[in-house]
PyMOL Python script that loads the backbone (N, CA, C, O; Angstrom):
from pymol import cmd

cmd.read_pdbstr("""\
ATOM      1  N   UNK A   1     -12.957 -29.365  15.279  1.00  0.00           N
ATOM      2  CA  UNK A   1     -11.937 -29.940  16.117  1.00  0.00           C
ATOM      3  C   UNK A   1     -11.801 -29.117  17.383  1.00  0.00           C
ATOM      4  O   UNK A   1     -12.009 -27.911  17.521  1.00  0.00           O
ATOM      5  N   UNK A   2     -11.369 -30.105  18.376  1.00  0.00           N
ATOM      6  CA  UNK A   2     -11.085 -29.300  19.666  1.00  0.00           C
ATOM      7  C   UNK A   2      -9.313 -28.885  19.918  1.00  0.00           C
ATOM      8  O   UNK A   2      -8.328 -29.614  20.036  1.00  0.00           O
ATOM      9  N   UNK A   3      -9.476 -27.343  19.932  1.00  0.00           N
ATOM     10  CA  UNK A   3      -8.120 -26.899  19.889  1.00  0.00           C
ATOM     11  C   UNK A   3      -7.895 -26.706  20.991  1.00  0.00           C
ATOM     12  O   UNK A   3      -8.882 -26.730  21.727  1.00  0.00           O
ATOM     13  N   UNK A   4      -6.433 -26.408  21.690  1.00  0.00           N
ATOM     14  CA  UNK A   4      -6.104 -26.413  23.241  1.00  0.00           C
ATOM     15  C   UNK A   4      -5.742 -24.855  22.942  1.00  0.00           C
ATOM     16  O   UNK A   4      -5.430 -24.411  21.837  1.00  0.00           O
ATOM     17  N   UNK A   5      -5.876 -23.923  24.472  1.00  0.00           N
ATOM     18  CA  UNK A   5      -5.349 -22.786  24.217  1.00  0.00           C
ATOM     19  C   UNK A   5      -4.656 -22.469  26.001  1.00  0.00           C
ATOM     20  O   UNK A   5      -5.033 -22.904  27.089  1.00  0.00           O
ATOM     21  N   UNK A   6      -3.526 -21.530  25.620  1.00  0.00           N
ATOM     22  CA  UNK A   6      -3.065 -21.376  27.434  1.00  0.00           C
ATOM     23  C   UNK A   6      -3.296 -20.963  27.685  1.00  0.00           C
ATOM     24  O   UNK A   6      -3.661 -20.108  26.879  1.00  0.00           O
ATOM     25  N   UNK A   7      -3.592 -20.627  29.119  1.00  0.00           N
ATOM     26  CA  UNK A   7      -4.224 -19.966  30.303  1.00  0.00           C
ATOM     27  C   UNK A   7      -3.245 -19.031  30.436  1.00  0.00           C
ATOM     28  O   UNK A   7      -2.079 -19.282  30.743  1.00  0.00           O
ATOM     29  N   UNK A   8      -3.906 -17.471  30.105  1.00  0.00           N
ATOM     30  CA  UNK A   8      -2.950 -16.305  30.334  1.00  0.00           C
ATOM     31  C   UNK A   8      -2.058 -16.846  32.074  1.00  0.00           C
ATOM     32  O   UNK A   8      -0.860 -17.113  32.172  1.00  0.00           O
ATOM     33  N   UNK A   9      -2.826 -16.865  32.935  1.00  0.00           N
ATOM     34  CA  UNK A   9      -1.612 -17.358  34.572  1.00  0.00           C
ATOM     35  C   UNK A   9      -1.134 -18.214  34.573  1.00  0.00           C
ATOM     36  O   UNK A   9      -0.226 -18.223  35.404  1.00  0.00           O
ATOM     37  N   UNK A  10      -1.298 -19.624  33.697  1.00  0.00           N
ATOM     38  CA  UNK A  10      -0.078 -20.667  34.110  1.00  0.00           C
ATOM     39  C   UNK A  10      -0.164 -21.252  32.777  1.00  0.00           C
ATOM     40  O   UNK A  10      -0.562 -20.752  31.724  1.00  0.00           O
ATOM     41  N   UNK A  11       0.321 -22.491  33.056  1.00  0.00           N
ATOM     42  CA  UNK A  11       0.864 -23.600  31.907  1.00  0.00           C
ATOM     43  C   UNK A  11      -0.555 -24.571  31.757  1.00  0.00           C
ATOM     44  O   UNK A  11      -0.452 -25.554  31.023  1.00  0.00           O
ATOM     45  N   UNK A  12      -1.768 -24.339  32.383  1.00  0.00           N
ATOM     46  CA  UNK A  12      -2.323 -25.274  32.466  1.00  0.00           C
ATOM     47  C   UNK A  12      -3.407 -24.993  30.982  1.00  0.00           C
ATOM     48  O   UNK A  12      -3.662 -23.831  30.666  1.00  0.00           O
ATOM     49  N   UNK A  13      -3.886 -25.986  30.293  1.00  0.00           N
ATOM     50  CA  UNK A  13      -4.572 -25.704  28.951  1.00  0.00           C
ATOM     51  C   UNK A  13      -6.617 -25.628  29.065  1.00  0.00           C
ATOM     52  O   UNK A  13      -7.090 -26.551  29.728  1.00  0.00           O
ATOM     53  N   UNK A  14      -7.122 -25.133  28.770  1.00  0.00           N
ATOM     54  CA  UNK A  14      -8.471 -25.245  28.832  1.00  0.00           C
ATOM     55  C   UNK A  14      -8.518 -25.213  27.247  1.00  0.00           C
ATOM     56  O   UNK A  14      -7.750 -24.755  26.402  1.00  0.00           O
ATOM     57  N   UNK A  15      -9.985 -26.026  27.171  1.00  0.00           N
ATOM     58  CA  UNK A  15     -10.470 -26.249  25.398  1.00  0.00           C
ATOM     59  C   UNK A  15     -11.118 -25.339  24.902  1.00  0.00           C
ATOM     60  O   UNK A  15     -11.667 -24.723  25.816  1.00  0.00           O
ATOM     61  N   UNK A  16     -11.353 -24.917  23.933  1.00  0.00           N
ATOM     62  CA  UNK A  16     -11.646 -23.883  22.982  1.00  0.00           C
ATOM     63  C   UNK A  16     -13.187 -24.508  22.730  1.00  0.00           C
ATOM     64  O   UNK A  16     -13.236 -25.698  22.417  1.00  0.00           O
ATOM     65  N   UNK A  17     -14.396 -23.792  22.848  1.00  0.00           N
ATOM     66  CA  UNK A  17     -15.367 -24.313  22.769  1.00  0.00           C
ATOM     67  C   UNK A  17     -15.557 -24.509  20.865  1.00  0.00           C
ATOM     68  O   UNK A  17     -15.143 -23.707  20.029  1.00  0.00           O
ATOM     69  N   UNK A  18     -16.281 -25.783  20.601  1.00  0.00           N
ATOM     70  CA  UNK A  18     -16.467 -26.139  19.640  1.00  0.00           C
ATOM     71  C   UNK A  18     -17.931 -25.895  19.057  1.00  0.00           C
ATOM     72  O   UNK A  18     -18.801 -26.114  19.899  1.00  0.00           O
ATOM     73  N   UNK A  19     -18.450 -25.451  17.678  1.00  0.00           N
ATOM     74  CA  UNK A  19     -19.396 -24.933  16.952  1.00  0.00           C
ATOM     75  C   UNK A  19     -20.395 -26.188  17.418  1.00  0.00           C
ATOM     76  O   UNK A  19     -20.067 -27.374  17.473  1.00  0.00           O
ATOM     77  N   UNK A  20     -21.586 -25.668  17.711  1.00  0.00           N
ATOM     78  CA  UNK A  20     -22.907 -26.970  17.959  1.00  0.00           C
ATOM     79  C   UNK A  20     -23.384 -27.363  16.179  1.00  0.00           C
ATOM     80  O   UNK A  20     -23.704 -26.681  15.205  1.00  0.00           O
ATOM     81  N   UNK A  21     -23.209 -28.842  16.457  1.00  0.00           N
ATOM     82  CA  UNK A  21     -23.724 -29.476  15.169  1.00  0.00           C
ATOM     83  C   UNK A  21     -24.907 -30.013  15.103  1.00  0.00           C
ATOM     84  O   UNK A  21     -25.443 -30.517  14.117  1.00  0.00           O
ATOM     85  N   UNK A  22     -25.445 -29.866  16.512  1.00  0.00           N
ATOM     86  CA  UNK A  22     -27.086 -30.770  16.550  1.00  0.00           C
ATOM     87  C   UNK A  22     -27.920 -30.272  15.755  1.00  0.00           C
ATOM     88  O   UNK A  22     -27.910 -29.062  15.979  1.00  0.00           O
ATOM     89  N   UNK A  23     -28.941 -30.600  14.617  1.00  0.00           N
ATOM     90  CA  UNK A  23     -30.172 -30.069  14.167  1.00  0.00           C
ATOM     91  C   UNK A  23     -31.201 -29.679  15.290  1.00  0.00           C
ATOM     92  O   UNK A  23     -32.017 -28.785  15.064  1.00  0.00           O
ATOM     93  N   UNK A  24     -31.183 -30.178  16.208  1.00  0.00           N
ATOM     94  CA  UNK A  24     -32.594 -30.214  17.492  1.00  0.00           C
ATOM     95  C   UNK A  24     -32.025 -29.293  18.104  1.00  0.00           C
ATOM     96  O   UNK A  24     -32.833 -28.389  18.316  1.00  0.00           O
ATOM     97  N   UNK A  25     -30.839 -29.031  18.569  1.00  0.00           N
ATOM     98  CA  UNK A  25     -30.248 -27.798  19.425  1.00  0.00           C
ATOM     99  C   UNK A  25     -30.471 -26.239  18.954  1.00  0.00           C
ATOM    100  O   UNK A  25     -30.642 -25.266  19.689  1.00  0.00           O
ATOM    101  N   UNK A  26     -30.413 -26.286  17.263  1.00  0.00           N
ATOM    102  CA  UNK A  26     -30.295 -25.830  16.534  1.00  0.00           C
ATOM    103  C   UNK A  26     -31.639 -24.916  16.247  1.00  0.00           C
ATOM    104  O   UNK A  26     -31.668 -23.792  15.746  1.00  0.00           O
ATOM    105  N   UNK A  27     -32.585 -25.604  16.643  1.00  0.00           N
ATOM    106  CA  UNK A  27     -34.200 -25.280  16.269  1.00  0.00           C
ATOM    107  C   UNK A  27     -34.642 -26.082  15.090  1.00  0.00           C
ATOM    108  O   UNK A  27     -35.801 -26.486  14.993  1.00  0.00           O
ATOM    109  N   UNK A  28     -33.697 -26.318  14.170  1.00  0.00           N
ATOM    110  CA  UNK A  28     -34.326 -27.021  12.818  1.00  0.00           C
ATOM    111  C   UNK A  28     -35.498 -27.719  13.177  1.00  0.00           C
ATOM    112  O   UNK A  28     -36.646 -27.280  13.106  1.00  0.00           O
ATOM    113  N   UNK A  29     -35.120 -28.895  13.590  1.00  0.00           N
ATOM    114  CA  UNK A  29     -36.641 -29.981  13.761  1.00  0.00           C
ATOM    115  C   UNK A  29     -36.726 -30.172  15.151  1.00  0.00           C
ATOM    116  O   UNK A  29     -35.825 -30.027  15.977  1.00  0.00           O
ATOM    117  N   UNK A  30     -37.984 -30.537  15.348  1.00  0.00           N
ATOM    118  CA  UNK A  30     -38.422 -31.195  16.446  1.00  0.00           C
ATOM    119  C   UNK A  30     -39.031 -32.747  16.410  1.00  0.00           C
ATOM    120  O   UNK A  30     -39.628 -33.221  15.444  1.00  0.00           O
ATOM    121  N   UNK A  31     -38.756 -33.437  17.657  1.00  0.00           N
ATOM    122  CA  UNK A  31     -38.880 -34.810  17.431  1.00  0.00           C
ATOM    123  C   UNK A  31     -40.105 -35.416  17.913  1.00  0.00           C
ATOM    124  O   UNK A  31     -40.540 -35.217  19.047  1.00  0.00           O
ATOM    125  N   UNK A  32     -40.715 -36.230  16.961  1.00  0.00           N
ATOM    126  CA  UNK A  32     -42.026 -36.356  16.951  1.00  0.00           C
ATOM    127  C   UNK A  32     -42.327 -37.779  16.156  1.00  0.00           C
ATOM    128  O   UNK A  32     -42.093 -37.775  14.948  1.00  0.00           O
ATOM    129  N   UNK A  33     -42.872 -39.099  16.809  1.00  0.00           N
ATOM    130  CA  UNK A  33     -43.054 -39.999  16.252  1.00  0.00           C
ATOM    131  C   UNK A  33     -43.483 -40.419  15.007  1.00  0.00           C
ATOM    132  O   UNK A  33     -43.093 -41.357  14.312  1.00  0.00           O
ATOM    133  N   UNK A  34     -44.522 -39.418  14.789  1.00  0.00           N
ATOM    134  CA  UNK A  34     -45.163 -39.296  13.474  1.00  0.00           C
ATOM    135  C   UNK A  34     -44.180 -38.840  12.017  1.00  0.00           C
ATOM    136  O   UNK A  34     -44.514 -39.188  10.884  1.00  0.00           O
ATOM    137  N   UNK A  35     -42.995 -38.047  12.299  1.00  0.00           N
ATOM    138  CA  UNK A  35     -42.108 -37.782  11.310  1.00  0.00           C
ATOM    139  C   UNK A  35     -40.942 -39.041  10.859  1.00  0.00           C
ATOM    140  O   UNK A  35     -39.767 -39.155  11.208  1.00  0.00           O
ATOM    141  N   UNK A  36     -41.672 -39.801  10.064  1.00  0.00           N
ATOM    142  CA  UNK A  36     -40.672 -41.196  10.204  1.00  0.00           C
ATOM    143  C   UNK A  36     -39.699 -41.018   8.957  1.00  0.00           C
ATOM    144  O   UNK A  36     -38.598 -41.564   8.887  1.00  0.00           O
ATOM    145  N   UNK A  37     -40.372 -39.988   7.748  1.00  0.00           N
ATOM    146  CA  UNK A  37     -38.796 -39.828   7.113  1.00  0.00           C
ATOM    147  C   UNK A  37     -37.503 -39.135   7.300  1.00  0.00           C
ATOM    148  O   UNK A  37     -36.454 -39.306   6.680  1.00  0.00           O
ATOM    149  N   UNK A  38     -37.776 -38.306   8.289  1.00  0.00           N
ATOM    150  CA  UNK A  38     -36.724 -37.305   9.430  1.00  0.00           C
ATOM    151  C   UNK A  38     -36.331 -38.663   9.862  1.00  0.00           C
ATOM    152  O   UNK A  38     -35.275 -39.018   9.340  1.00  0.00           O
ATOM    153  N   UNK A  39     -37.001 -39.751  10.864  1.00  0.00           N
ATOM    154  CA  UNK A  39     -36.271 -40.542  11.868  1.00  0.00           C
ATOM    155  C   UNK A  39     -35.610 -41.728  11.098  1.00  0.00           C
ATOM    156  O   UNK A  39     -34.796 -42.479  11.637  1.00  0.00           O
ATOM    157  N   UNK A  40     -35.977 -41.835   9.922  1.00  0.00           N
ATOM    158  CA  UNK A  40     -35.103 -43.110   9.547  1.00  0.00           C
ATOM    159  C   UNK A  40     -33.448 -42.759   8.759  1.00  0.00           C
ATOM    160  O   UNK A  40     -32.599 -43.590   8.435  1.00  0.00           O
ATOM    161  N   UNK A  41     -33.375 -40.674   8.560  1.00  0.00           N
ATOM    162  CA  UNK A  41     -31.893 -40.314   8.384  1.00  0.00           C
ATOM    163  C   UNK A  41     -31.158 -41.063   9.697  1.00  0.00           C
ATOM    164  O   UNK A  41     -29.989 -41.338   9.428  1.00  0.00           O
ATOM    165  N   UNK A  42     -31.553 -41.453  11.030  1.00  0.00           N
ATOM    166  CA  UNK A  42     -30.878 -41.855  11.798  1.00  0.00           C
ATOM    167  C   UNK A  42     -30.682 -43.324  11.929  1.00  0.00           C
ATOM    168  O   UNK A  42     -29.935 -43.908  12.714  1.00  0.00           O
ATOM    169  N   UNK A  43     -31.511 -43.844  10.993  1.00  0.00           N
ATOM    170  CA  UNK A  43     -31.126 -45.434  11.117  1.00  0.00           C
ATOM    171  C   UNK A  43     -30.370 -45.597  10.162  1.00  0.00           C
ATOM    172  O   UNK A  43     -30.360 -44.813   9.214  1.00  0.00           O
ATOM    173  N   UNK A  44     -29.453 -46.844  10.253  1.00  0.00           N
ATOM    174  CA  UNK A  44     -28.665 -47.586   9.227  1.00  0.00           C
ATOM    175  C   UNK A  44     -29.719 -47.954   8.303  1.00  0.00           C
ATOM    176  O   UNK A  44     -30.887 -47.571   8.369  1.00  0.00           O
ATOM    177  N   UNK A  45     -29.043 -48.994   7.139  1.00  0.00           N
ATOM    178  CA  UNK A  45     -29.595 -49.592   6.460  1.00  0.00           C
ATOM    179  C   UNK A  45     -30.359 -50.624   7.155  1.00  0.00           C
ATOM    180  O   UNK A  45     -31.584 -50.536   7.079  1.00  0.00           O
ATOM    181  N   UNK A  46     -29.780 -51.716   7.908  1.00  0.00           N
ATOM    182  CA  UNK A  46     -30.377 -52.669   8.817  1.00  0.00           C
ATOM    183  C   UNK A  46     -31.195 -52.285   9.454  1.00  0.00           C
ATOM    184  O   UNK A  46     -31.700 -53.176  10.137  1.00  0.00           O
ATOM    185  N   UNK A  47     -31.619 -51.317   9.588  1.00  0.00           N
ATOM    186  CA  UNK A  47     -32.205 -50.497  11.049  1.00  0.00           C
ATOM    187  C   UNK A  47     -32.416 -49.976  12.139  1.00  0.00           C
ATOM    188  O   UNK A  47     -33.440 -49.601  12.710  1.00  0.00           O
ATOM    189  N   UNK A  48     -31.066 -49.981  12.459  1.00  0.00           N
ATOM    190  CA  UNK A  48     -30.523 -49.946  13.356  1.00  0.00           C
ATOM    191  C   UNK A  48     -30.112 -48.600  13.708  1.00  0.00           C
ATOM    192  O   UNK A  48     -29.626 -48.032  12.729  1.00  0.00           O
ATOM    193  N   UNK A  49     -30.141 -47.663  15.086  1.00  0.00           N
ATOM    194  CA  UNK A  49     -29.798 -46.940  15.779  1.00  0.00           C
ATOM    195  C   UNK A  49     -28.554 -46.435  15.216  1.00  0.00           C
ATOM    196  O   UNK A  49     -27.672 -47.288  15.110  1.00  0.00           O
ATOM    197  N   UNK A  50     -28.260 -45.225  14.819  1.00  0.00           N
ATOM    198  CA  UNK A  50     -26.541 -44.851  14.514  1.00  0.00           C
ATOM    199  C   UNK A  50     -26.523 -43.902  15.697  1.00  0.00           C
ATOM    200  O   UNK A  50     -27.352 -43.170  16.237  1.00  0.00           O
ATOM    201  N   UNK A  51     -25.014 -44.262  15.916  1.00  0.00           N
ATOM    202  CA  UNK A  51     -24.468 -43.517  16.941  1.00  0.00           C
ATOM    203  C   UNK A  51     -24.519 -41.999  16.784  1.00  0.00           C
ATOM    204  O   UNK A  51     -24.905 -41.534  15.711  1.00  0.00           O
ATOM    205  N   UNK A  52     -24.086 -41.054  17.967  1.00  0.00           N
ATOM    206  CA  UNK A  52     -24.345 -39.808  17.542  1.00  0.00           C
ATOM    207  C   UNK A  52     -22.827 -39.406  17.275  1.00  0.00           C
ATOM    208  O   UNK A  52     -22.513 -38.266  17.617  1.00  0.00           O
ATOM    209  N   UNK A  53     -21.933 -40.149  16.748  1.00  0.00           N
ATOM    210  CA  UNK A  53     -20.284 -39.958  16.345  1.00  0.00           C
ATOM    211  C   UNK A  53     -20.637 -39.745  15.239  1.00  0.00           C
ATOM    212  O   UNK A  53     -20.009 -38.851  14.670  1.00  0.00           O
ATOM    213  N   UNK A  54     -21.850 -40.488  14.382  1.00  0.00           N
ATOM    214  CA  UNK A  54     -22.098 -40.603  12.922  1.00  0.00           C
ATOM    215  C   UNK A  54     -23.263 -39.813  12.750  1.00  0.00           C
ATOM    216  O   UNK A  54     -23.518 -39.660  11.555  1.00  0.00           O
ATOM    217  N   UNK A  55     -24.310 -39.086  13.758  1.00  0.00           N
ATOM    218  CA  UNK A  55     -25.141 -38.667  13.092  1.00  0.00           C
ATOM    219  C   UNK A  55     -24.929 -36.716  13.482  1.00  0.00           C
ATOM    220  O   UNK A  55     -25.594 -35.753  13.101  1.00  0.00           O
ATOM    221  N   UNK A  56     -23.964 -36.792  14.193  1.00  0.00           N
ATOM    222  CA  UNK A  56     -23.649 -35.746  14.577  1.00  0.00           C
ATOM    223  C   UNK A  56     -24.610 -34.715  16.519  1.00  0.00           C
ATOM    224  O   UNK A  56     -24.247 -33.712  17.132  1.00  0.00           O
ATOM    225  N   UNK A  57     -25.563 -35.486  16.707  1.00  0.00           N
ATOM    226  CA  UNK A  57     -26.275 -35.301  17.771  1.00  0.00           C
ATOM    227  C   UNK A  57     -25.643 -35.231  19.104  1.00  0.00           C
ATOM    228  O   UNK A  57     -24.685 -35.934  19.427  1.00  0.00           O
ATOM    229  N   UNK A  58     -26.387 -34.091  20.100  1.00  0.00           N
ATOM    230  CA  UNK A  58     -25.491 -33.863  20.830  1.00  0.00           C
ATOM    231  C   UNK A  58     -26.594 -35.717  22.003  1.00  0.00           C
ATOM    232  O   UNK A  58     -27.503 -36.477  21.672  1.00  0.00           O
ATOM    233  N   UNK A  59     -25.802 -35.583  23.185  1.00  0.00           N
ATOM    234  CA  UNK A  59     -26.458 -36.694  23.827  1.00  0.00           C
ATOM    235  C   UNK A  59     -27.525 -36.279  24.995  1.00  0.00           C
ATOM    236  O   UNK A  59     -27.959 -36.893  25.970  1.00  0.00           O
ATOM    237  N   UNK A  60     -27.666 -35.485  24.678  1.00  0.00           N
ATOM    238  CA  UNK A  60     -29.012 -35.454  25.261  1.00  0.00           C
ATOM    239  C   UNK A  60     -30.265 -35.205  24.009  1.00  0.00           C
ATOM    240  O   UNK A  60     -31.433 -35.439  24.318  1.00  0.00           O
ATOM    241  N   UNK A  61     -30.068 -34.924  23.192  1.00  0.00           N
ATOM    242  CA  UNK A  61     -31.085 -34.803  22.080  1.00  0.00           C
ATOM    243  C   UNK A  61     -30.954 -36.545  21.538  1.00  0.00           C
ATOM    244  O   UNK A  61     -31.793 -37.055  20.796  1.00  0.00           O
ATOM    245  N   UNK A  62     -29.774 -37.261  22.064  1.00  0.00           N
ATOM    246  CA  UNK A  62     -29.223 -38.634  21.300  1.00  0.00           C
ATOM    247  C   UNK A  62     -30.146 -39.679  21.750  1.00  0.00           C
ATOM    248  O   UNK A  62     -30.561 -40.659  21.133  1.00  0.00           O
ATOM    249  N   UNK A  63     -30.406 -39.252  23.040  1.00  0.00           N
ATOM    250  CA  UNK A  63     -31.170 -40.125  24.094  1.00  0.00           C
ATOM    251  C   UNK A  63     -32.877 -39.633  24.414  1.00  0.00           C
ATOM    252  O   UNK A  63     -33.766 -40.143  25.097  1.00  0.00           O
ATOM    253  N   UNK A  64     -32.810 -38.413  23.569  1.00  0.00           N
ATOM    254  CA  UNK A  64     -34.806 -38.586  23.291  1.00  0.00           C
ATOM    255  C   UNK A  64     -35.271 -39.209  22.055  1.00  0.00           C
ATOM    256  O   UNK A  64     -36.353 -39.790  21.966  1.00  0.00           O
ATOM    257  N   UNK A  65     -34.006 -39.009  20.618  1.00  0.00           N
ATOM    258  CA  UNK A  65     -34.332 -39.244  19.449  1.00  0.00           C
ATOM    259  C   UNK A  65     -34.497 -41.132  19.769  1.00  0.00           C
ATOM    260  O   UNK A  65     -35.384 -41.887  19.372  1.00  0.00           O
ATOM    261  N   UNK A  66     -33.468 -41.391  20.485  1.00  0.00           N
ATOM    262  CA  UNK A  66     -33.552 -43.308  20.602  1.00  0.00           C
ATOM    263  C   UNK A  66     -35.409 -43.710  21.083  1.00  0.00           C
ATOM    264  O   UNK A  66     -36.178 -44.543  20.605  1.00  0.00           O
ATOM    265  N   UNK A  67     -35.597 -42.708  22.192  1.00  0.00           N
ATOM    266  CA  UNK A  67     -36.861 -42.985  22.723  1.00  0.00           C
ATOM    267  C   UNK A  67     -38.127 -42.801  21.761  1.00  0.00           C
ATOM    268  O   UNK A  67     -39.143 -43.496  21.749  1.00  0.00           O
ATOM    269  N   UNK A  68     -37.787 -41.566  20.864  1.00  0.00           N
ATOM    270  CA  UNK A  68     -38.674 -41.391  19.764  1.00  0.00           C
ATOM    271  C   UNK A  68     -38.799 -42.887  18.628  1.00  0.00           C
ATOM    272  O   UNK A  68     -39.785 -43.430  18.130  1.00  0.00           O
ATOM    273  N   UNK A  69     -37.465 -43.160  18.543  1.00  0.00           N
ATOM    274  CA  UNK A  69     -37.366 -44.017  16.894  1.00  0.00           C
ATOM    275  C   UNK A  69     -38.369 -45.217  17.774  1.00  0.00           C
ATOM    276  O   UNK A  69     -39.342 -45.788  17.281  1.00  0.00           O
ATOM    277  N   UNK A  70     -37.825 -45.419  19.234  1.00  0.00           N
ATOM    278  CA  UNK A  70     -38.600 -47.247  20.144  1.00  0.00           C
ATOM    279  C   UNK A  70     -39.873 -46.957  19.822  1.00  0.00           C
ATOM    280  O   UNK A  70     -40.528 -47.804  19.216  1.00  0.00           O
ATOM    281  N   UNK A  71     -40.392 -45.827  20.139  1.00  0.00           N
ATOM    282  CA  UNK A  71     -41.839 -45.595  19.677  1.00  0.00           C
ATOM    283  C   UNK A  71     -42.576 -45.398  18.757  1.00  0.00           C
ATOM    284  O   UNK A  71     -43.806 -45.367  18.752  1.00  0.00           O
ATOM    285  N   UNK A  72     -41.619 -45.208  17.664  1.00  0.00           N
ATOM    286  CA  UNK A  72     -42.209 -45.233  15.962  1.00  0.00           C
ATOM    287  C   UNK A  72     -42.651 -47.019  16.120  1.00  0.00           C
ATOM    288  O   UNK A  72     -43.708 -47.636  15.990  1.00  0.00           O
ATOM    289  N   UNK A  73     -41.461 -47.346  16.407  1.00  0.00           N
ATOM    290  CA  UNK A  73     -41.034 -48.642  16.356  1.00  0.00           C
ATOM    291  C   UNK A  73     -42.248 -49.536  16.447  1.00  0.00           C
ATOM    292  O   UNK A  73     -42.706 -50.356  15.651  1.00  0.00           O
ATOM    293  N   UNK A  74     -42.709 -49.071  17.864  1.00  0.00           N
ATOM    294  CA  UNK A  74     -43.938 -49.897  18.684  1.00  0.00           C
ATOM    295  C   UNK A  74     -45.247 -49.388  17.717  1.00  0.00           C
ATOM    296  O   UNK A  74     -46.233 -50.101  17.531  1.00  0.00           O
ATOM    297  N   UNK A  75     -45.162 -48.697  17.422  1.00  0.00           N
ATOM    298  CA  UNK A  75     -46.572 -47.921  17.171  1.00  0.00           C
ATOM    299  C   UNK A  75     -46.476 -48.166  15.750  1.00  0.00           C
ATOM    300  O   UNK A  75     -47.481 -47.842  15.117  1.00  0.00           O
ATOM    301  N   UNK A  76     -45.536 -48.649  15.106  1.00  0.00           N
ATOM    302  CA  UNK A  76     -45.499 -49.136  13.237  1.00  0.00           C
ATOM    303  C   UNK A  76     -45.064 -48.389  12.196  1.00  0.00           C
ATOM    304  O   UNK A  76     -45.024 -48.462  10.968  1.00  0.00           O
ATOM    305  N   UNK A  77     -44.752 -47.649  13.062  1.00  0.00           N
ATOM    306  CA  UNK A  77     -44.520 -45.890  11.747  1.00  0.00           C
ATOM    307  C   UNK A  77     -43.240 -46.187  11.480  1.00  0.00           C
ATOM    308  O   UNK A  77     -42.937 -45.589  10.447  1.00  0.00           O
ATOM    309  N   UNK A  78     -41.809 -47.175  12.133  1.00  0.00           N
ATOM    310  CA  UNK A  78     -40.814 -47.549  11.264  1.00  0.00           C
ATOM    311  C   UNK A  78     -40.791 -49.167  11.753  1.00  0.00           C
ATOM    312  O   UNK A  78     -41.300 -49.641  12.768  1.00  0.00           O
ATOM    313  N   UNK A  79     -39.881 -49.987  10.483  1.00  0.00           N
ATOM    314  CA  UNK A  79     -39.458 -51.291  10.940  1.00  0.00           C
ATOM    315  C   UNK A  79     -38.707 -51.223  11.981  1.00  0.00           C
ATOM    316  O   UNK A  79     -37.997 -50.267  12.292  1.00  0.00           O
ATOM    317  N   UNK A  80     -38.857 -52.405  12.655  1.00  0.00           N
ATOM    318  CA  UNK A  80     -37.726 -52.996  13.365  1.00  0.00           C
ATOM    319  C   UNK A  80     -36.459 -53.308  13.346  1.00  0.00           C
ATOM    320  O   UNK A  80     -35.605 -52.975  14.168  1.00  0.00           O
ATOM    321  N   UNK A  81     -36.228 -54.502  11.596  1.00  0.00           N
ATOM    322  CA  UNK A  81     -35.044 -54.686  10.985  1.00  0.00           C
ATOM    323  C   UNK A  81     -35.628 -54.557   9.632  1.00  0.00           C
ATOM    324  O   UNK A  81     -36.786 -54.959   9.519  1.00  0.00           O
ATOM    325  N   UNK A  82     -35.134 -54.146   8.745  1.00  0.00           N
ATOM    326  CA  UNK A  82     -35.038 -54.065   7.053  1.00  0.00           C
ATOM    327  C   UNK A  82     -33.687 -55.351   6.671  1.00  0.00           C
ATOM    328  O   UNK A  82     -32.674 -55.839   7.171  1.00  0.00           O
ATOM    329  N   UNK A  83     -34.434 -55.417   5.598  1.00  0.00           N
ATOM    330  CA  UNK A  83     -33.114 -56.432   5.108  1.00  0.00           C
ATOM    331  C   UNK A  83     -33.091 -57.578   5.609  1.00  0.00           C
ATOM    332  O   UNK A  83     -33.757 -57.750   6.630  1.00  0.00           O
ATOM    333  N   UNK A  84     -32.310 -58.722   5.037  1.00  0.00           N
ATOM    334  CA  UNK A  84     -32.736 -59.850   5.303  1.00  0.00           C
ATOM    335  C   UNK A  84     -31.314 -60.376   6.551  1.00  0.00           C
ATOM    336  O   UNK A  84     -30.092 -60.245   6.618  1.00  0.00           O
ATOM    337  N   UNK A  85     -32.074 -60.808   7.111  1.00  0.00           N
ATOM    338  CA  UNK A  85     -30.822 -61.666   8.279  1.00  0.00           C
ATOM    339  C   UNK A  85     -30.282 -63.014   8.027  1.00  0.00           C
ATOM    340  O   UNK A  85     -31.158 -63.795   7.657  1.00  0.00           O
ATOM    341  N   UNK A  86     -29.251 -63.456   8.105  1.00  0.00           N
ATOM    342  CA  UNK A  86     -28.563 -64.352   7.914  1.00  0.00           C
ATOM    343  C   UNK A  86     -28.094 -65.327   8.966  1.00  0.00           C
ATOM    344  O   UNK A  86     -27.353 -66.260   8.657  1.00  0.00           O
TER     345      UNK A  86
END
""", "prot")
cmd.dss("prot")
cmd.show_as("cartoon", "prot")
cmd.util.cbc("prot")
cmd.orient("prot")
């Protein structure tokens, strides 16, 4: 959580920096088309893209992993949609 703290000279508040949760920031993994059971922790069931509210990613690692999964995508290494549509 982001806590508020006061500014020893006035009333005005600055935020308390918060712990990094990214795996990629982190060093853990690196992103790579070919790793499709790493890239599908980021899809839903449907197949779909999860936000980085839910996967915890910061947005700039949010916005190479999307470019990575389009290119599994294209290249066959994950589905498109799973599951049946209605």
């Amino acid at each position: 959580m982001v806590g508020k703290t006061k500014n020893k000279r006035g009333g005005k508040f600055k935020r308390a920096r918060v712990k990094q949760n990214c795996p990629f920031c982190r060093g853990e993994w690196q992103l790579h088309w070919t790793q499709s059971e790493k890239l599908q922790q980021f899809l839903s069931v449907r197949g779909r893209i999860l936000a980085k509210v839910y996967t915890g990613v910061c947005a700039k690692h949010q916005r190479r992993l999307t470019e990575t999964i389009k290119q599994a995508r294209h290249l066959a290494q994950l589905p498109f949609v799973t599951g049946r549509e209605s």
